[in-house]
C-alpha positions as a printed Julia matrix, in Angstrom:
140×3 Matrix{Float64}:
 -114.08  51.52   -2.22
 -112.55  50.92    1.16
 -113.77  47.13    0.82
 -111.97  47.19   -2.83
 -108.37  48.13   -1.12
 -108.71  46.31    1.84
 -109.21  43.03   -0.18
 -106.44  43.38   -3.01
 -104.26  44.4     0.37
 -105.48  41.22    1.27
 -105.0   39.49   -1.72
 -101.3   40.7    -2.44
 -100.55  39.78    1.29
 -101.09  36.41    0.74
 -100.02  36.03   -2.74
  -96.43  37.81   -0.72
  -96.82  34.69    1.98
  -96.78  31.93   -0.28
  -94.22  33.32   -2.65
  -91.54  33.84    0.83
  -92.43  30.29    1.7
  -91.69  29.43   -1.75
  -88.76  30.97   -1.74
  -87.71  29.22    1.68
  -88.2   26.13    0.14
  -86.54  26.58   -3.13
  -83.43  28.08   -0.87
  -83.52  24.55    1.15
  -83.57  22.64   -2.0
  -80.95  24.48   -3.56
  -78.91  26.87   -1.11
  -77.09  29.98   -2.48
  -73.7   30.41   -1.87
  -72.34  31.15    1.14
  -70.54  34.78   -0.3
  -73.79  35.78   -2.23
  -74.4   39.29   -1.85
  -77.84  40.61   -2.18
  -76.55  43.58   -4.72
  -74.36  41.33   -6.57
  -76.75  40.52   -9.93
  -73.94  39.0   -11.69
  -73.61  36.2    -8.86
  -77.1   35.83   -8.26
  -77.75  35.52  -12.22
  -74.94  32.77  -11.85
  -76.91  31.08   -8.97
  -80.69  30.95  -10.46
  -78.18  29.41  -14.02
  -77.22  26.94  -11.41
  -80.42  26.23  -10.33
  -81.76  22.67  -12.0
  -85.01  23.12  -14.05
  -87.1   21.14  -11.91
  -85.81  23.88   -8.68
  -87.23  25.97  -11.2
  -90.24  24.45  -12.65
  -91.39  24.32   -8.78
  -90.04  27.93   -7.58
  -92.46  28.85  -10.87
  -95.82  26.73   -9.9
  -95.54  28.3    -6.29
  -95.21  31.93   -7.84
  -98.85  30.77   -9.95
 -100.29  29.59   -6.61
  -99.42  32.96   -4.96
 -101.75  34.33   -8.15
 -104.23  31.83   -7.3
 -104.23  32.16   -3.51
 -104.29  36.39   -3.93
 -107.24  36.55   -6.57
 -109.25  33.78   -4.1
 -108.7   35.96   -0.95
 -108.83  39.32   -2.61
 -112.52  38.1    -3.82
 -113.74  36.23   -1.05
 -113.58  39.75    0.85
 -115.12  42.16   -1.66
 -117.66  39.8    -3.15
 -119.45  42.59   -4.64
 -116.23  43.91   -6.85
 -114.71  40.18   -6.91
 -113.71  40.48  -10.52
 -111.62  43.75   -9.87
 -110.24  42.93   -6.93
 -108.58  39.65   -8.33
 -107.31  40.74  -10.93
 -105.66  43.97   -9.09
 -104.4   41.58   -6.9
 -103.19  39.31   -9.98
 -101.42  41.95  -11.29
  -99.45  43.48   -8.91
  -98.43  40.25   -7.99
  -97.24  39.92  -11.65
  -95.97  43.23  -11.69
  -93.56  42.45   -8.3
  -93.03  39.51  -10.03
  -91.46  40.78  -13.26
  -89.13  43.49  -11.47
  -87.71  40.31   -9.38
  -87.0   38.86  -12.36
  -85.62  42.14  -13.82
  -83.7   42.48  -10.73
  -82.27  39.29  -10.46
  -81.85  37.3   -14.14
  -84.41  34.51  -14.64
  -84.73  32.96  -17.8
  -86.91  33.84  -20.11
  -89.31  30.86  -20.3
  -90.04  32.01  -16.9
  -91.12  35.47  -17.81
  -93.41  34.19  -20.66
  -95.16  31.82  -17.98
  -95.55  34.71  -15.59
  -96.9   37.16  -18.17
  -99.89  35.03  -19.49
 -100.49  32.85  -17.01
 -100.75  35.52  -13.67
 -104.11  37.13  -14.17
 -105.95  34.35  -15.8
 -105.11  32.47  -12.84
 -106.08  34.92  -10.34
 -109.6   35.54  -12.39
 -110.16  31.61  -11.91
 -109.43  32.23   -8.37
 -112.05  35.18   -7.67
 -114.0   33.19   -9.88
 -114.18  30.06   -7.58
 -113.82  31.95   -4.57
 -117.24  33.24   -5.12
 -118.59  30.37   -6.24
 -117.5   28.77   -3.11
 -118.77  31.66   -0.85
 -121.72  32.03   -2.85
 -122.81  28.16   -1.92
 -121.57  28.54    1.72
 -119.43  26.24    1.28
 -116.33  28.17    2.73
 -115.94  30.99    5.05
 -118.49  30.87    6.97
């Protein structure tokens, strides 16, 4: 059980990684404004509707790979539970995800994406992950 918590810990830690990188990026691509202040929703609503769809089409693929990166580590440490691990990891992700977007307005496409696209992805993930490890191919 121990294993089980350690490795969505480990999964969700990495799926947090690549979505602050992602974030990073999408800030250098498209800076906020100077006067945005993190309780304001209404101007940071404004900001992600200024945001081009590309910005956003990218800021959304990195959010998937932070599903796909957490399911892959989450399972590569608890082969044994890989399946529930993953997905945990898959859906808190998803779940962090969704009060972001709650939090600060996103638009909507963006929520359907997240919704059915988050676990599936992170299943795929455990799912090659132990493939991978299985084969010794990785991690060893």
């Amino acid at each position: 059980m121990l294993k089980s918590i350690l490795a969505i810990m480990v999964g969700v830690s990495a799926g947090f990684v690549t979505v602050i990188a992602g974030d990073y990026l999408v800030h250098f691509i498209q800076p906020p404004p100077a006067d945005l202040k993190p309780g304001d929703s209404a101007a940071f609503a404004a900001y992600v509707d200024s945001i081009p769809f590309w910005v956003l089409l990218l800021l959304q693929m990195i959010w998937l790979t932070s599903a796909f990166i957490g399911g892959f580590a989450a399972s590569a440490v608890d082969k044994p539970n890989w399946r529930r691990s993953s997905m945990i990891s898959g859906l808190i992700l998803l779940i962090v995800s969704c009060i972001n977007m709650t939090m600060i307005e996103h638009p909507l496409w963006m929520w359907v994406v997240s919704i059915f696209f988050y676990s599936p992805i992170a299943w795929v993930a455990g799912g090659l992950a132990q493939k991978l490890t299985t084969e010794g191919e990785f991690f060893q």
